[in-house]
TILUMDO-921560 format. One line per field, with one value per residue (C-alpha): residue in one letter; x, y, z. Coordinates in steps of 0.02 Angstrom, whole numbers, plus 50000, padded with zeros to 5 digits. Layout:
% TILUMDO-921560
res <- c(a; ...)
x <- c(X; ...)
y <- c(Y; ...)
z <- c(Z; ...)
END
This chain:
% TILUMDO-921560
res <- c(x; x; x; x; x; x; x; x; x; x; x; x; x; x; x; x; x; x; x; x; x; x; x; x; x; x; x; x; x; x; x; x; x; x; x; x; x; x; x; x; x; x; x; x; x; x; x; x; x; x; x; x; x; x; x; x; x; x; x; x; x; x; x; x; x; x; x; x; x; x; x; x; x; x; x; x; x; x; x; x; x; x; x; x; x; x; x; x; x; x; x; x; x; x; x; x; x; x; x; x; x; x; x; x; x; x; x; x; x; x; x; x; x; x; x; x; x; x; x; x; x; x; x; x)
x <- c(50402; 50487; 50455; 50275; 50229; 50153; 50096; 49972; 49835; 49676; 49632; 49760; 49927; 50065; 50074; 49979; 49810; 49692; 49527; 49412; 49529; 49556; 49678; 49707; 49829; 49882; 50000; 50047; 50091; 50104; 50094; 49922; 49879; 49741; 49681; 49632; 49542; 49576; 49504; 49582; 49439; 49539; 49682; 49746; 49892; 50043; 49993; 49907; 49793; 49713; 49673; 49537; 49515; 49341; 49370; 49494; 49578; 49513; 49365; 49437; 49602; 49654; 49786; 49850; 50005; 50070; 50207; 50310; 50430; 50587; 50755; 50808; 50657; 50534; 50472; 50321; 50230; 50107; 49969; 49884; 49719; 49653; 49577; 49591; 49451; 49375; 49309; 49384; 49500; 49563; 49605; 49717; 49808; 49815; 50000; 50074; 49960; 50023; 50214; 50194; 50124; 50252; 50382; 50294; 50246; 50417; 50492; 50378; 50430; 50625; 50574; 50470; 50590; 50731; 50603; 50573; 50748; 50816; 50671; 50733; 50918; 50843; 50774; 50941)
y <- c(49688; 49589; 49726; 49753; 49562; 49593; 49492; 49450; 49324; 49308; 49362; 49423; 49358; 49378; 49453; 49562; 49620; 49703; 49832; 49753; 49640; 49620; 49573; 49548; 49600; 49544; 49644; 49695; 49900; 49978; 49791; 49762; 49630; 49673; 49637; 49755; 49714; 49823; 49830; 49905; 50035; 50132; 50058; 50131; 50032; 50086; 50256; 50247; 50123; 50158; 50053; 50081; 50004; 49891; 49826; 49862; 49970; 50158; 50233; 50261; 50240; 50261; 50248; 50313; 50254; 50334; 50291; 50425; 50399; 50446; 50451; 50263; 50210; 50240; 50377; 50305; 50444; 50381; 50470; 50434; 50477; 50407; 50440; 50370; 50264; 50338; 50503; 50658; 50537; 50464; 50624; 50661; 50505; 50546; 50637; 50483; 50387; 50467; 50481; 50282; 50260; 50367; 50256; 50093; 50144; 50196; 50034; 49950; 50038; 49980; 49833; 49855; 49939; 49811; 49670; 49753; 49783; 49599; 49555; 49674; 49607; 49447; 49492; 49562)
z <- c(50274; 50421; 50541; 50524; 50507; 50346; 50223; 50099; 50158; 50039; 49853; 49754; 49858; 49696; 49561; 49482; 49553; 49438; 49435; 49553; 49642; 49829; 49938; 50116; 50226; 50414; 50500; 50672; 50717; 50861; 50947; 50890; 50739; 50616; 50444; 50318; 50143; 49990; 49816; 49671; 49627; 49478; 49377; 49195; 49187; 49148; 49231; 49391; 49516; 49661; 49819; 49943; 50110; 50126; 50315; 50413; 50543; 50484; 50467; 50283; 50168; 49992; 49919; 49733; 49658; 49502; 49403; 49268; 49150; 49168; 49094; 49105; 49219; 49308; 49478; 49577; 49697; 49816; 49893; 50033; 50117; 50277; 50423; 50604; 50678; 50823; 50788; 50854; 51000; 50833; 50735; 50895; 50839; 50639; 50653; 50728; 50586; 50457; 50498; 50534; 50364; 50267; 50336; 50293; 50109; 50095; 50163; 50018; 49901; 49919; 49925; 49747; 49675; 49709; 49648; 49496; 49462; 49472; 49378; 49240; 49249; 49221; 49048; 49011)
END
């Protein structure tokens, strides 16, 4: 995540995190650094876990990450709920919030998937 900064920086920082864990991230978008603390609040592993913001930059965020078999692997669909700090000046803000956020989750999510697939050609 070279472009946004971002990295993991208290509780869970590798590997797996599990139902009731936290972690910490620091980051920097839009030229401004911040911190934001998630916990895990619903996991059913291998199907689904959700993380919800507990400080940080919006008034609110969740995110659910799913994960369905398919042919050979695996699909993982995100969803993602938030909404700007600020009030109604924020919600002006929530389009460019949300097309920001697509982009990062899907940025992740390449780099995920490629970790997860050289960890599976290393069982081969």
């Amino acid at each position: 995540m070279r472009s946004s900064g971002e990295r993991a920086v208290a509780g869970v920082t590798s590997g797996r995190i599990g139902p009731g864990e936290q972690v910490t991230w620091r980051a920097r978008h839009f030229g401004v650094r911040f911190r934001m603390t998630s916990r895990i609040t619903a996991y059913e592993r291998p199907h689904r876990f959700v993380d919800e913001q507990l400080r940080g930059p919006f008034a609110a965020f969740r995110h659910e990450h799913r994960f369905e078999p398919v042919d050979g692997g695996t699909v993982m669909r995100d969803q993602v709920r938030f909404r700007a700090p600020f009030g109604p000046l924020g919600r002006l803000v929530e389009p460019v919030l949300g097309r920001h956020l697509r982009r990062l989750i899907e940025e992740r999510n390449r780099h995920v998937a490629a970790a997860a697939e050289r960890a599976a050609a290393d069982l081969d």
